[in-house]
N, C-alpha and C positions, 0 to 999 in steps of 0.2 A: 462873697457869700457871708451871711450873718447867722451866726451860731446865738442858740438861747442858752440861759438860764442853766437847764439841767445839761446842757452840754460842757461846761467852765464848770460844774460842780461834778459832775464824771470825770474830767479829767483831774480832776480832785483828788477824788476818789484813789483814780486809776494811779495816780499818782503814790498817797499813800501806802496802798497797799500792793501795788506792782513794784514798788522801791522797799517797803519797810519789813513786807515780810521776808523777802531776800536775804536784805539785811540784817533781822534777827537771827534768819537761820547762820547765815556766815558767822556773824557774832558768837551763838553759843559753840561753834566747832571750833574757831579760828582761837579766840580769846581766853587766857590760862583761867581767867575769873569764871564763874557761873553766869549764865546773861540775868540774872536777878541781883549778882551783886555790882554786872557793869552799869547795869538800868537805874540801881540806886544811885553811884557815882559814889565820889571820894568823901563829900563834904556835905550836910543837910540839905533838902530839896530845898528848902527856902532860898538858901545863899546862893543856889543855885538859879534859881527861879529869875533874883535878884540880879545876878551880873549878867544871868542872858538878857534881862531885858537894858539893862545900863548898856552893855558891849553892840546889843540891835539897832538903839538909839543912837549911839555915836557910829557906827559903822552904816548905815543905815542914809544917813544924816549927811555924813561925808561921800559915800556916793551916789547920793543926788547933787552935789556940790562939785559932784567931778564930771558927773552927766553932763551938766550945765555951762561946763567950761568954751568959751567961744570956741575953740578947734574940736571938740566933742560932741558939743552939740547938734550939730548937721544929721548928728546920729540917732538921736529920739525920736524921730518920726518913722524910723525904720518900727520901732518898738510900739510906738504912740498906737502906731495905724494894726499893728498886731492886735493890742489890745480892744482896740475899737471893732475887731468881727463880731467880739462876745455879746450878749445880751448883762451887762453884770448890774444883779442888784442887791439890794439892800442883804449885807453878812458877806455876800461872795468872796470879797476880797481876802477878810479873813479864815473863811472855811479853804478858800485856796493856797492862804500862805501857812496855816496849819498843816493842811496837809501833803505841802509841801517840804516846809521845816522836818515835820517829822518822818518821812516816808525819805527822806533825802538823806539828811545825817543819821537813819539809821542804817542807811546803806553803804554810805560813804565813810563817815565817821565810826560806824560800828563794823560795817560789814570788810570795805575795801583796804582801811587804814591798815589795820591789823598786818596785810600783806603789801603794801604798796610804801606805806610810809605817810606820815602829814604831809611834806611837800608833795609828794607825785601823785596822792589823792586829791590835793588839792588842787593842782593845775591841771590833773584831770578832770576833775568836778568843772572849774570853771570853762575848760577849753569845751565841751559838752552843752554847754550852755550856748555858745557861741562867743564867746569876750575874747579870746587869742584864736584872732583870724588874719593869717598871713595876707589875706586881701584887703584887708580894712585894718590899718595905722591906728585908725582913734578908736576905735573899741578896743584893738589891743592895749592901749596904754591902760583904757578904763580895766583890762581882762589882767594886765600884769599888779594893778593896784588888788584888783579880788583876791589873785592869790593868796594874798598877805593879810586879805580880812580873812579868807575863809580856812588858811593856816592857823589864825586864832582859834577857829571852831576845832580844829582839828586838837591843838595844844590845849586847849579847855576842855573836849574829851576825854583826854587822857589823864589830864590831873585834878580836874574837879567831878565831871560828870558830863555826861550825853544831852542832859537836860537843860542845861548851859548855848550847848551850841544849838538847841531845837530850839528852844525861844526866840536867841540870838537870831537865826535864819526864820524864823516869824516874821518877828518886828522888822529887819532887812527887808522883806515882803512887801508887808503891808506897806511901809513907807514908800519903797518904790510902785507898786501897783498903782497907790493909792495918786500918785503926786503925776503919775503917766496916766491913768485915767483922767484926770486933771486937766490933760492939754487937749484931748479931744472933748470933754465934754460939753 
């Protein structure tokens, strides 16, 4: 079955704001700060701005380079052929890792950290996704390496800003979507 257009921008959407308002709302209960001052972060937007997209780039970067690895690889066409139902064009990819990034880590990083902790949000973040699956060996390697990017997110939450890890989980996006669109195009 082949999905359009405004269906991959609905689940955008859905995504956004079925994750980020949650999120918010747990943030301003769960968290000693005001969620105005969690939302600002620690340190300038800018710098903030800044290491999300540096941290995206290289984490980003590095797992498509693990994707790729001959014993992992076998695995992208599970994902390849995922992405291929969509209709995706021109912006999608971005409007979906926007709203992805954001509507994610404000759930996760804002919402569940709080009570979970950065490790156990984060290996629940990733096992959700699918990356740590006791049936599949190679995604799990790929899914124990996430942990560790997306503990970053979690750790740059905490000590610089939110805004950090949304870009960060952007650019991770975009890069992946963009390089798996790639193979079936």
């Amino acid at each position: 079955m082949k999905y359009f257009a405004n269906d991959i921008r609905r689940l955008g959407l859905l995504t956004l704001l079925g994750f980020g308002i949650p999120g918010l709302a747990l943030s301003a209960f769960l968290r000693e700060e005001s969620l105005i001052t969690f939302l600002k972060g620690q340190v300038p937007l800018l710098y903030q701005a800044g290491l999300g997209l540096g941290y995206g780039l290289a984490a980003g970067f590095l797992a498509w380079g693990i994707v790729n690895l001959p014993f992992i690889k076998p695995t992208l066409s599970t994902y390849s052929n995922l992405l291929s139902r969509f209709e995706w064009r021109r912006g999608d990819v971005l409007l979906v890792s926007f709203c992805a990034g954001a509507g994610e880590e404000l759930f996760f990083r804002g919402g569940l950290q709080p009570l979970l902790g950065v490790w156990l949000s984060s290996i629940f973040f990733v096992a959700i996704h699918g990356y740590l699956n006791p049936l599949n060996w190679r995604i799990s390697i790929y899914g124990v390496i996430m942990v560790f990017i997306i503990a970053g997110l979690g750790f740059m939450t905490e000590h610089i800003g939110i805004l950090t890890a949304i870009i960060s989980h952007m650019i991770i996006d975009v890069i992946l979507l963009q390089k798996l669109r790639g193979l079936v195009a």
